[in-house]
C-alpha positions as CSV (number, residue, x, y, z in Angstrom):
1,X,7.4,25.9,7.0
2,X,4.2,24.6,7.5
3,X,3.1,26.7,10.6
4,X,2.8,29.5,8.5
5,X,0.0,28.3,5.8
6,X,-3.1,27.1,7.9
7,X,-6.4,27.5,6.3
8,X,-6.8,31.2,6.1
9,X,-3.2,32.3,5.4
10,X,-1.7,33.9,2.7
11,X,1.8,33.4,1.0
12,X,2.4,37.0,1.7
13,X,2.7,35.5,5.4
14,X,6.5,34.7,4.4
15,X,8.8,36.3,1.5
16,X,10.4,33.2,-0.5
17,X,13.0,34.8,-2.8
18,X,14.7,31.4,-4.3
19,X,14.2,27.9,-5.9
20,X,16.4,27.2,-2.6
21,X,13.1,28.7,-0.8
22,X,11.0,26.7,-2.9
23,X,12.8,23.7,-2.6
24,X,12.8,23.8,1.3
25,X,8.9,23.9,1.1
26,X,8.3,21.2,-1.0
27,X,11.0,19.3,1.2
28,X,8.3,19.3,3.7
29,X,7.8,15.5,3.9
30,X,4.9,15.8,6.4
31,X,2.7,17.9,3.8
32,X,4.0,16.7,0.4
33,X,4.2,13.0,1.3
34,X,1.0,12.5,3.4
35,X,-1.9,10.7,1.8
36,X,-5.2,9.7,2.9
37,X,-5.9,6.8,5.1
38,X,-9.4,6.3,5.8
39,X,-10.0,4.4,2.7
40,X,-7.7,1.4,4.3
41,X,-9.5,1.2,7.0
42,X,-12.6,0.8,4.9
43,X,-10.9,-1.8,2.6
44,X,-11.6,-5.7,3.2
45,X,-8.2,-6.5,4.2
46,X,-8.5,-5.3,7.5
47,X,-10.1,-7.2,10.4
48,X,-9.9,-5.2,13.5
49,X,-10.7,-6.7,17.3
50,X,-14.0,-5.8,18.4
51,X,-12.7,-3.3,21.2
52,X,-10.7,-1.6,19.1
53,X,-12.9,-1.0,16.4
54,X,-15.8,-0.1,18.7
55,X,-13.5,2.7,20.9
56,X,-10.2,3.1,19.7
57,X,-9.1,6.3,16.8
58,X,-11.5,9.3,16.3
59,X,-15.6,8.6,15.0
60,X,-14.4,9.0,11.2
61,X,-11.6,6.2,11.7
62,X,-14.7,4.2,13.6
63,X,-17.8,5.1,11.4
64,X,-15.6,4.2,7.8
65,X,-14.9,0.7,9.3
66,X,-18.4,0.3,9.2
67,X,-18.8,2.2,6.3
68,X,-21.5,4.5,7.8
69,X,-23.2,6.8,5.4
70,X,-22.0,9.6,7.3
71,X,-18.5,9.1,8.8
72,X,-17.8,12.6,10.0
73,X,-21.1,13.0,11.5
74,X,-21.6,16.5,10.7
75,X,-17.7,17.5,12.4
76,X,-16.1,20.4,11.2
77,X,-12.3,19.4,10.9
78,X,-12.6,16.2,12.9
79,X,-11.0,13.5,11.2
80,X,-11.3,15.5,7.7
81,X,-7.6,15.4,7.1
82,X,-7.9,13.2,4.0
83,X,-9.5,15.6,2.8
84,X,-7.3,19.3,3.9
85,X,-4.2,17.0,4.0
86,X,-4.0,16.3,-0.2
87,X,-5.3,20.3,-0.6
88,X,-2.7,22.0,1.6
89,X,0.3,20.0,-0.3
90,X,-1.6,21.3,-3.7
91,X,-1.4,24.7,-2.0
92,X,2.2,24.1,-1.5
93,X,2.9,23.4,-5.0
94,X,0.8,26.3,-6.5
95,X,2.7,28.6,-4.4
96,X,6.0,26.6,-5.7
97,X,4.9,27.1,-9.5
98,X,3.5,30.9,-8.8
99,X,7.2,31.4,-7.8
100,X,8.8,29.7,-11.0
101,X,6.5,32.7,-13.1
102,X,8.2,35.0,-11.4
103,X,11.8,33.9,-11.3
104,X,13.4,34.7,-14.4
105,X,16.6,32.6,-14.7
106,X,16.6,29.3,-16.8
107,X,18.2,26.7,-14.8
108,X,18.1,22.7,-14.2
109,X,17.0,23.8,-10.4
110,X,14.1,25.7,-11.4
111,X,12.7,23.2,-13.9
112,X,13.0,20.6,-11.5
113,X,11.1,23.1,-8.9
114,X,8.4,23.0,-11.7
115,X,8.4,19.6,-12.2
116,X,8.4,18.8,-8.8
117,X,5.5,21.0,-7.9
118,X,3.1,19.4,-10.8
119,X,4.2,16.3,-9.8
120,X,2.8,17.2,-6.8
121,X,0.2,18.5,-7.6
122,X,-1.3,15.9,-10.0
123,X,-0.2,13.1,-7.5
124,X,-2.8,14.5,-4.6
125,X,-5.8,15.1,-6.8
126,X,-5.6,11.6,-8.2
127,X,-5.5,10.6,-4.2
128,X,-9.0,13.2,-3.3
129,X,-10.5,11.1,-6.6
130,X,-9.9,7.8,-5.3
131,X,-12.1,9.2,-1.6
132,X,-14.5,12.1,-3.1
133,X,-15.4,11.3,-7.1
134,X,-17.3,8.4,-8.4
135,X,-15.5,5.3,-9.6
136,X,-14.2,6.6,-13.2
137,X,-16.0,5.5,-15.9
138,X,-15.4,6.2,-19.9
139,X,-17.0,9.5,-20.6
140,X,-17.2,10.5,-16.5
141,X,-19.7,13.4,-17.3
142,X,-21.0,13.2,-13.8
143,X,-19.7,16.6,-11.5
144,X,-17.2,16.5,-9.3
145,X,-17.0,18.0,-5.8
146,X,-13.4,18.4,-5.9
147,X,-12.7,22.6,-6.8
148,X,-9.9,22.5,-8.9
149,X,-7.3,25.0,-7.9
150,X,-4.3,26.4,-9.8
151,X,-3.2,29.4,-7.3
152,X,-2.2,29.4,-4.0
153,X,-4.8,32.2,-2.5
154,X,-6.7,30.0,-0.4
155,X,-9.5,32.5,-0.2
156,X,-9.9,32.0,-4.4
157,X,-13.1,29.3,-4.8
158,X,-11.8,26.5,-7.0
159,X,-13.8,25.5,-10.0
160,X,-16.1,22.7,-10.0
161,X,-15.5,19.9,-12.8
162,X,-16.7,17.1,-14.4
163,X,-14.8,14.2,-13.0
164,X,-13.2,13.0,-16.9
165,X,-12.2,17.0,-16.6
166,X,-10.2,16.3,-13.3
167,X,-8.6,13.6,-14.4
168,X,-7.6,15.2,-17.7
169,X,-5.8,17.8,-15.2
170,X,-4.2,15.0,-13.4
171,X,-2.7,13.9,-16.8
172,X,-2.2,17.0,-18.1
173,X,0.3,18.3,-14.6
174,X,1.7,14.7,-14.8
175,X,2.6,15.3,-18.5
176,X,4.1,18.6,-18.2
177,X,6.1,17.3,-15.4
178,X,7.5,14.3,-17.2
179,X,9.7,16.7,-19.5
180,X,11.3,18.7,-16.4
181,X,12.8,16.4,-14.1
182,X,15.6,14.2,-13.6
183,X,15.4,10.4,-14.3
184,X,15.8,9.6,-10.5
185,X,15.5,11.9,-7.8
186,X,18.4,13.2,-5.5
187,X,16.6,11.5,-2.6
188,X,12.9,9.3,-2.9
189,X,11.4,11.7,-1.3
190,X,11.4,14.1,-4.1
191,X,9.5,13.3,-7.7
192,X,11.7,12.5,-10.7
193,X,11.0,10.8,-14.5
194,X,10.3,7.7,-13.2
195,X,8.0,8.4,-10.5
196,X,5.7,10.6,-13.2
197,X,5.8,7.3,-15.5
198,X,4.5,5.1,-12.9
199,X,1.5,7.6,-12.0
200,X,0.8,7.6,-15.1
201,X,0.2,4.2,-15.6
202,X,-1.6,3.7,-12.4
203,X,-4.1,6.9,-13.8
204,X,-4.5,4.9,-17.6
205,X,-5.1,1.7,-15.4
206,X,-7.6,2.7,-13.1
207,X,-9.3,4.3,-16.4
208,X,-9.0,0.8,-18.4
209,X,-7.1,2.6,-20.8
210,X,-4.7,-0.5,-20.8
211,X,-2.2,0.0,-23.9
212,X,-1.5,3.8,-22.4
213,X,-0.8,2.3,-19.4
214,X,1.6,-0.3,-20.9
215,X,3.1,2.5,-22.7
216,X,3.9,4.0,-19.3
217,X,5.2,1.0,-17.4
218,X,8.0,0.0,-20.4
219,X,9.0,3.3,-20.3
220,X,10.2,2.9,-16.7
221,X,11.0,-0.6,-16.9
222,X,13.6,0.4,-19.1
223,X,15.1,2.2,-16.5
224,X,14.5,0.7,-13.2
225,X,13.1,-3.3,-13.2
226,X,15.6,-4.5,-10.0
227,X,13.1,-6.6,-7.3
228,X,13.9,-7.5,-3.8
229,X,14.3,-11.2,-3.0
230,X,12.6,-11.9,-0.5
231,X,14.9,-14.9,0.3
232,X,17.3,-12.5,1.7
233,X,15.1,-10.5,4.2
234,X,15.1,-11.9,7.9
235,X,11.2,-12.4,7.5
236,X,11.3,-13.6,11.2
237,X,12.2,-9.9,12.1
238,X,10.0,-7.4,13.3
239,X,10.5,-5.3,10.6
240,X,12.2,-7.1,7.9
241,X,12.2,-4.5,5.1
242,X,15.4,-1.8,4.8
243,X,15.0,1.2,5.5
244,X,14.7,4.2,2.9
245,X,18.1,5.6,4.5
246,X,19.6,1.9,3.7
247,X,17.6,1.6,0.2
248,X,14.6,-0.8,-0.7
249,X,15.9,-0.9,-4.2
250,X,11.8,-1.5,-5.6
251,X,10.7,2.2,-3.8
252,X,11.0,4.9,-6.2
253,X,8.9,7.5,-4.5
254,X,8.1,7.6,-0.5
255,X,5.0,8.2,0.7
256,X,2.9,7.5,3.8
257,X,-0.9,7.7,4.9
258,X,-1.8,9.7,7.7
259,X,-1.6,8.1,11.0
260,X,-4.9,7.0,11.9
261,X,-5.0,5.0,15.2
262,X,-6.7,2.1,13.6
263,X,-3.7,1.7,11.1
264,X,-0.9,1.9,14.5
265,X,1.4,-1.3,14.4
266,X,-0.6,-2.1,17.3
267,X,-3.9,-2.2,16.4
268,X,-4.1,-3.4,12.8
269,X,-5.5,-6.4,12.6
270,X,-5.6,-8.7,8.8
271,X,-8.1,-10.2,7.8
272,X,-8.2,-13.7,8.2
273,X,-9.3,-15.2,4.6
274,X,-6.4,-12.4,3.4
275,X,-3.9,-14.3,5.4
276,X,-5.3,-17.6,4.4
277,X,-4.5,-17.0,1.1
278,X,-0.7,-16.8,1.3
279,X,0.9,-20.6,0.9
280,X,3.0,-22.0,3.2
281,X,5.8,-21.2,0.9
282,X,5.0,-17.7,-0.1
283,X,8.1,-15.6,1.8
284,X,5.5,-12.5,2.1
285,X,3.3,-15.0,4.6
286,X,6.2,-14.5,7.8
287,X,7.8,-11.2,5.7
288,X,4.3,-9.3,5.9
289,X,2.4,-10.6,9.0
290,X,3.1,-12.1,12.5
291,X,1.1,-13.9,14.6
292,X,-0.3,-12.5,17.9
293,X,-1.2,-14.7,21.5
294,X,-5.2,-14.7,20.7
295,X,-4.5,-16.1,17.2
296,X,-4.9,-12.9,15.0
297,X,-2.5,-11.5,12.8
298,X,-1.0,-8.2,12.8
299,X,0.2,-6.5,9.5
300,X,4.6,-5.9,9.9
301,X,5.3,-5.7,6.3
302,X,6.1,-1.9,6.0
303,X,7.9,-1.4,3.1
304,X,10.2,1.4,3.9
305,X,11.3,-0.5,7.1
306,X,9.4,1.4,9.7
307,X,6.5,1.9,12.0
308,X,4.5,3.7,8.9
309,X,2.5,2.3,6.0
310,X,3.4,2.9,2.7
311,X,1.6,4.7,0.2
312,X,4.6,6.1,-2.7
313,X,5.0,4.2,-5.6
314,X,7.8,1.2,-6.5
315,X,8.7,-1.7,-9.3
316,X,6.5,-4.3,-7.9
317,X,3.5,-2.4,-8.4
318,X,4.5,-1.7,-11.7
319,X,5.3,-5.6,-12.5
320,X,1.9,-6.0,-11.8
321,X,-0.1,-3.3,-13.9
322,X,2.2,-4.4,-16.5
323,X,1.0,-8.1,-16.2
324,X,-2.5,-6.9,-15.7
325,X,-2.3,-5.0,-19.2
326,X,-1.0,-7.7,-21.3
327,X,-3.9,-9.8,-20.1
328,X,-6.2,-7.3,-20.8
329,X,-4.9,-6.8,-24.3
330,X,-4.8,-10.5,-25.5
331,X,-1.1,-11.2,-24.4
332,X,-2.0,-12.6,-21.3
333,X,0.9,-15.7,-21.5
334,X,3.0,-12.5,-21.5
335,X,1.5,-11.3,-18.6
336,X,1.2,-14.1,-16.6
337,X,5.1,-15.0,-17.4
338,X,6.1,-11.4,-16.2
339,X,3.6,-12.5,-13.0
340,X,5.9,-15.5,-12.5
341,X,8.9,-13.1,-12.5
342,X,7.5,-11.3,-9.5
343,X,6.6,-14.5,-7.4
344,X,9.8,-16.0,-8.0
345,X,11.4,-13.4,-5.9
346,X,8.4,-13.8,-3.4
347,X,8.1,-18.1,-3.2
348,X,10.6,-20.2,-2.0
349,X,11.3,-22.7,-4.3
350,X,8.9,-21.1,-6.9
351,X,8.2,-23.6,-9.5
352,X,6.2,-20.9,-12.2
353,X,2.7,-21.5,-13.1
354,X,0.9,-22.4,-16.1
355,X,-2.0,-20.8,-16.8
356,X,-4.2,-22.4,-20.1
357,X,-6.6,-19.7,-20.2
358,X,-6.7,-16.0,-20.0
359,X,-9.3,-15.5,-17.5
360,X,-7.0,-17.7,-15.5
361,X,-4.2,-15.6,-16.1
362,X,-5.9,-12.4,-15.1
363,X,-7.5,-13.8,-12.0
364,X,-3.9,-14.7,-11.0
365,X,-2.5,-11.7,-11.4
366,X,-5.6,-9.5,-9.5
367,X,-4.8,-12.4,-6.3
368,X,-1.5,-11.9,-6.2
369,X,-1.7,-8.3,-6.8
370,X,-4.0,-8.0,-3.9
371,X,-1.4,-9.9,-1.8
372,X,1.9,-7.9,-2.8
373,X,0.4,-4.7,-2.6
374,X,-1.7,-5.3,0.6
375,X,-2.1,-1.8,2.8
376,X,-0.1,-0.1,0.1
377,X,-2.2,3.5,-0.1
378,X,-5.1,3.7,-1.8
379,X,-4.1,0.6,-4.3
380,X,-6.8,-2.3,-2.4
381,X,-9.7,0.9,-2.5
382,X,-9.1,1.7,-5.4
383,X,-9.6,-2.1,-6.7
384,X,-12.3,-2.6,-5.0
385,X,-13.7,0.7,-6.7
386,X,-12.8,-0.5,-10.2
387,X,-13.4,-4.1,-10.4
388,X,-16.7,-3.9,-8.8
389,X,-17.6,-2.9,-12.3
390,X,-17.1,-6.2,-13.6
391,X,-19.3,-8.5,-12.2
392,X,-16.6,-11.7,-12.4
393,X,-14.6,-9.7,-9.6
394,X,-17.8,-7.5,-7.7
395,X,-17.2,-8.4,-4.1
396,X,-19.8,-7.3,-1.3
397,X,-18.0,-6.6,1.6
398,X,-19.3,-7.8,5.1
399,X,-18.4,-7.2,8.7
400,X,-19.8,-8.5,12.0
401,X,-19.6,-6.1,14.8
402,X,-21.0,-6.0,18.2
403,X,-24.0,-8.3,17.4
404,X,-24.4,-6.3,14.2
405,X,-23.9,-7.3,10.3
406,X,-22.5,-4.6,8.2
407,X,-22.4,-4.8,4.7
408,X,-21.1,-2.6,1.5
409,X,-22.7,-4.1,-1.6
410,X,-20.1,-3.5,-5.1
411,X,-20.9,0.3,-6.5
412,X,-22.8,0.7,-3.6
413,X,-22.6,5.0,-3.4
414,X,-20.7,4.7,-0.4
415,X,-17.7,3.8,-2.4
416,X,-17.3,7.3,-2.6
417,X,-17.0,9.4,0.6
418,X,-18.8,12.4,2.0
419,X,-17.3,15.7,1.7
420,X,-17.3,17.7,4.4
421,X,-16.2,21.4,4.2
422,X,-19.4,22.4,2.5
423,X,-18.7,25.6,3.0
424,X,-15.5,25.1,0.0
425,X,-18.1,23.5,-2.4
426,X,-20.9,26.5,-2.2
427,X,-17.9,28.9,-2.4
428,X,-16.9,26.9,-5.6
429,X,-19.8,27.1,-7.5
């Protein structure tokens, strides 16, 4: 289906007469499950060898490594796919919810077409935010590049918004979508309940709005709370995790960032201080990395038991903004019990910790959450994006290159990258 929606088209291009039609075009995994991936290869967690990083991937993949002002360097449609990627799958689902209007039968199908295409819809602006808006702050009055659209007509110039308005919309699709679908989907591929809970507390949590996001995370820990043990993976393996087919019980939503060379299985490189970090008997230390002839550790822990990164959503993620929000909300023995919950499926022989304070509680729980969800999507960015803000966790980012020191100071503006289809932005305005 995809052929037929490039960047001029329009859905009279092909006649879809049935939620069947619909459904078949927001099956396409390869447009409604992409996210970004540029913003990984920008994170500290990744450490690639010098040739590689000098040569290997296109400029952008090169330039955001070093976290160049200007990544693209003035290309057109090079390397911009975090950018068209997210905006053709919210074409898709515009065209999707145009089609609901016009179907008048009431059925389960169709609401879940609905559902499905917010879902959609809300779940790829909150990834443009995380690359192209400022770090959200209470208020956000500050204008955002990011046209927000609501039809499927390419050729119609999106409106330009504050960024608190475009996260409003992400809230407000999320929301309506909530009430249409099914508890779990028919395949993780697809959105359901559960999957719209858990955005929804990653949104409240990257917004500080920590009881909302509480609120979010019991609702589907009500529902779904079931963790792998890692004592029963073959961490050895070369890629221990099962596979979506077989069933990682935590994954409740797949999704995958674009393939960018510098993220292959053969060329990601971690971070050695990263690595260092894991004890000897944390089960994630052989389950997630291996280690290569020169000494340098390669990333294997993909969670859906291939080749691909991970970038959908799952229980373990939402363990941790749960523990995160009680120790934001002065019930941090709460949340660093629920944190002991978690690593007692990751540690052999876990003996749980203690913590007397809740500044040591919270500290815990960022570490650890920097360790489970490691190369998941945009989860270390956007960290990086929102804790900067607080200067006990502000981290300036360094890099040595070629004889050359880079550095990205905490809320430094290139945090947030440069757009590059100017043309939409003048079209928008």
């Amino acid at each position: 289906m995809d052929n037929w929606l490039d960047v001029k088209s329009k859905n009279s291009d092909v006649i879809l007469n049935s939620v069947a039609d619909y459904q078949s075009l927001l099956d396409n995994t390869a447009v409604m499950n992409t996210t970004p991936g540029i913003d990984i290869v920008a994170s500290d967690n990744i450490q690639l060898l010098e040739n590689t990083a000098l040569t290997a991937g296109l400029p952008a993949e090169r330039n955001a490594y070093i976290w160049k002002e200007d990544i693209y360097e003035g290309a057109i449609g090079v390397g911009t796919g975090d950018w068209t990627v997210p905006y053709r799958a919210i074409a898709y689902a515009n065209i999707a919810l145009e089609g609901m209007d016009k179907l008048t039968q009431t059925s389960a199908e169709r609401d879940n077409m609905r559902g499905s295409a917010l879902f959609y819809r809300g779940f790829h602006y909150y990834q443009l935010l995380q690359l192209y808006a400022p770090p959200y702050k209470e208020g956000a009055n500050e204008p955002c590049v990011l046209p927000l659209r609501d039809v499927s007509d390419v050729g119609v110039s999106g409106k330009l918004s504050t960024v608190e308005e475009c996260y409003n919309q992400v809230i407000a699709d999320l929301n309506a979508a909530l009430a249409l679908l099914p508890l779990v989907p028919a395949n993780k591929t697809r959105p359901s309940r559960l999957a719209v809970l858990a955005m929804l507390a990653k949104v409240y949590l990257l917004m500080e709005k920590y009881e909302q996001a509480k609120d979010y995370v019991e609702r589907y820990l009500e529902n779904q709370s079931e963790l792998l043990d890692f004592s029963t993976l073959n961490t050895a393996a070369t890629l221990p995790f099962p596979t979506l087919d077989v069933g990682n019980k935590e994954v409740i939503f797949y999704a995958g960032p674009i393939s960018y060379s510098l993220l292959s299985f053969g060329n990601l490189r971690v971070n050695e201080s990263l690595y260092s970090s894991y004890q000897a008997n944390d089960l994630r230390k052989t389950a997630f990395f291996r280690t290569n002839a020169d000494g340098t550790k390669s990333f294997k822990g993909r969670y859906t038991g291939n080749v691909g990164l991970f970038s959908g959503l799952a229980t373990n993620e939402m363990l941790l903004i749960m523990a995160e929000c009680l120790a934001r909300t002065g019930k941090w023995q709460e949340g660093a019990d629920l944190l002991n919950k978690l690593c007692g499926k990751r540690y052999k022989n876990y003996s749980p910790v203690v913590d007397k304070t809740d500044k040591a509680a919270l500290q815990r729980i960022l570490e650890e959450r920097n360790k489970e969800l490691v190369f998941t999507g945009t989860c270390r960015w956007e960290d990086l994006r929102r804790l900067n803000k607080d200067p006990r966790f502000a981290k300036p980012l360094t890099r040595k290159l070629a004889g050359n020191v880079y550095t990205l100071p905490p809320n430094d503006p290139r945090y947030t990258f440069p757009v590059i289809p100017q043309e939409l932005i003048t079209k928008a305005k």
